[in-house]
C-alpha positions in Angstrom: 31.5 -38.6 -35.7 29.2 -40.2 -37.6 25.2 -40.4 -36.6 21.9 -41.4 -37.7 18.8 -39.7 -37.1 15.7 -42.0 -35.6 12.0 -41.0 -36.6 11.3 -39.1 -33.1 14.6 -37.2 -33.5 17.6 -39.0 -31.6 20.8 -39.1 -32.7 22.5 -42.4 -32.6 26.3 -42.7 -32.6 27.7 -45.5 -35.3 31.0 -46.8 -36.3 31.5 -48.5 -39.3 33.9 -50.4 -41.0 34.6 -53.1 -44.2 32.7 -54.1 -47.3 30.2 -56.5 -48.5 27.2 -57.9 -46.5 26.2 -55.9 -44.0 26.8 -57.0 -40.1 25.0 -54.7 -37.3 26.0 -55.5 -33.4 23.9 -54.2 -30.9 25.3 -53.9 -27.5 24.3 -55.3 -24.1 23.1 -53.1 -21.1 26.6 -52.2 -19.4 28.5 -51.5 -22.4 28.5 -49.1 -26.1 29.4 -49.7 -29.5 32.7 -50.6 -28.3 31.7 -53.7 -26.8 32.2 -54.9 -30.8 35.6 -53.9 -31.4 37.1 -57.4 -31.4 34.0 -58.0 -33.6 34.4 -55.7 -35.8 38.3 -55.9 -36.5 37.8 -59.6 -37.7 34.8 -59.3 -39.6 35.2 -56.1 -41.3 37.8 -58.1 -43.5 34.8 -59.6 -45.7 31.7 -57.7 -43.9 30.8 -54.2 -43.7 30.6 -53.9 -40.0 28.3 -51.7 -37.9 28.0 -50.8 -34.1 26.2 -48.1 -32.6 25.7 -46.8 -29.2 22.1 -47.1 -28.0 20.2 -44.2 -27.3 21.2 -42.8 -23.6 24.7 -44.1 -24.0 27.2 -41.7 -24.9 28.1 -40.5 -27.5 24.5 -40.9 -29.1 21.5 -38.9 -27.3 20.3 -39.4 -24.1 16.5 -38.3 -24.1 15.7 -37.2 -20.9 12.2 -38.2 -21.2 11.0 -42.2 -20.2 8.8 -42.1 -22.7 11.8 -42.3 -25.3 12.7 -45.5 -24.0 11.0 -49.1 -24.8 11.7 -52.3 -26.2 9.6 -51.6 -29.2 11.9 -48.0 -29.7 15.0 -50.2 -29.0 13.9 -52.5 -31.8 12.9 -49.8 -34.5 16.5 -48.1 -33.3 18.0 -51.3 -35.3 15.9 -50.2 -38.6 16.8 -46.7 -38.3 20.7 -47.2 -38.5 19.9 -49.9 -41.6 17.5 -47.2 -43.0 20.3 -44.6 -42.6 22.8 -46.4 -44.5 20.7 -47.7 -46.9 21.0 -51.3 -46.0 17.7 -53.4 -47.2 18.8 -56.9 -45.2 21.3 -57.0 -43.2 22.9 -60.0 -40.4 21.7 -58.5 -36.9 24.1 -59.7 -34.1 22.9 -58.7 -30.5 24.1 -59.6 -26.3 21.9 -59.2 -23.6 19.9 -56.2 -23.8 21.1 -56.0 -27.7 19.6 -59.7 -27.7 16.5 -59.0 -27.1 16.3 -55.9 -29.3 17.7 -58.2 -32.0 14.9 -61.0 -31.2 12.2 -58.4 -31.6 13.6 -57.0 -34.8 13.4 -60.5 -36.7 9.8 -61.0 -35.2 8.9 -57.5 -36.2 11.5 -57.2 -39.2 12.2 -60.4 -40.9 12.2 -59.1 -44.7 15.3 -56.6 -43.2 17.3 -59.4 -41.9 19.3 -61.8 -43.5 20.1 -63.5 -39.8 20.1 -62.9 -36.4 22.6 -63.9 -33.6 20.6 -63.8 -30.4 23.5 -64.2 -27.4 22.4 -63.8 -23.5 18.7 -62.4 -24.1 16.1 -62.3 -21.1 12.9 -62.1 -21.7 11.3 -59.2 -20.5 7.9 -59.4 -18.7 5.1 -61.6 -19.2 2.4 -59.3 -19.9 0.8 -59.8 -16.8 3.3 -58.2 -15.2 4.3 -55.5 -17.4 2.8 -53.1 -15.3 4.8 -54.4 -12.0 8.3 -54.8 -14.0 7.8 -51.0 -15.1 7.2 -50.3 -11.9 10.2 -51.8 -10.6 12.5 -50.9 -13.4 11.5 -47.2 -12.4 12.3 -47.1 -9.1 15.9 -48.5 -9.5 16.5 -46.2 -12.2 15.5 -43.7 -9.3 17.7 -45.1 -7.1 20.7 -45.1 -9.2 20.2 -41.4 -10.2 19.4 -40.3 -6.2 23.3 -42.1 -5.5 25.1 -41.4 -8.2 23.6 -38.4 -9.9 25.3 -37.1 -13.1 28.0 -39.8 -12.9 25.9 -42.8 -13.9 24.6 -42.7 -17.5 
């Protein structure tokens, strides 16, 4: 299986697939890299196609510490798979969760993309209530691993 490497270490999971421009999908919360299959069957016919598997979904890393999760290291996730493969611009397609990574990686990126498709994004916190949404996000996260222990990842 085929993985890049990210500056602090994790490996993430790609598949690839086609020629030409490149196309990367980035998945939504509840799903992996083969959310894009559909995707990737028709586009790979004049795109090279890429979808990876975010880090803490299988089969790519799962850090154990919450410190190796943020928007910010879900955004710079997107330039290490282009780094990996060499790809200086490519068309960044995201859902949901992948949305908002993708949204941040133009803002943050823009000289690396040649578009983005933003489908489904929230918006995060207001920075005002960063703090509280951390907070919050933490204790369900607790909540799910207390009920469901290993089987939930």
């Amino acid at each position: 299986m085929p993985y890049a490497k990210t500056p602090d270490g994790v490996q993430l999971h790609y598949e690839e697939s086609g020629e030409g421009q490149t196309i990367v999908f980035v998945h939504e919360f509840a799903g992996d890299h083969r959310s894009w299959e559909a995707q990737m069957r028709y586009f790979s016919r004049r795109y090279r196609c890429v979808a990876y598997s975010a880090r803490g979904y299988t089969p790519s890393d799962i850090p154990s510490k919450g410190s190796m999760y943020s928007q910010d290291i879900a955004r710079d996730d997107i330039l290490a798979i282009l780094d990996h493969l060499d790809v200086e611009k490519g068309h960044i397609v995201g859902l949901s969760m992948g949305g908002f990574a993708t949204l941040h990686f133009g803002i943050h990126y823009p000289e690396r993309a040649h578009s983005l498709v933003v489908a489904g994004c929230g918006y995060g916190a207001e920075p005002d209530r960063r703090t509280q949404f951390q907070e919050e996000t933490e204790k369900a996260a607790e909540m799910i691993e207390s009920s469901t222990g290993d089987a939930f990842a």
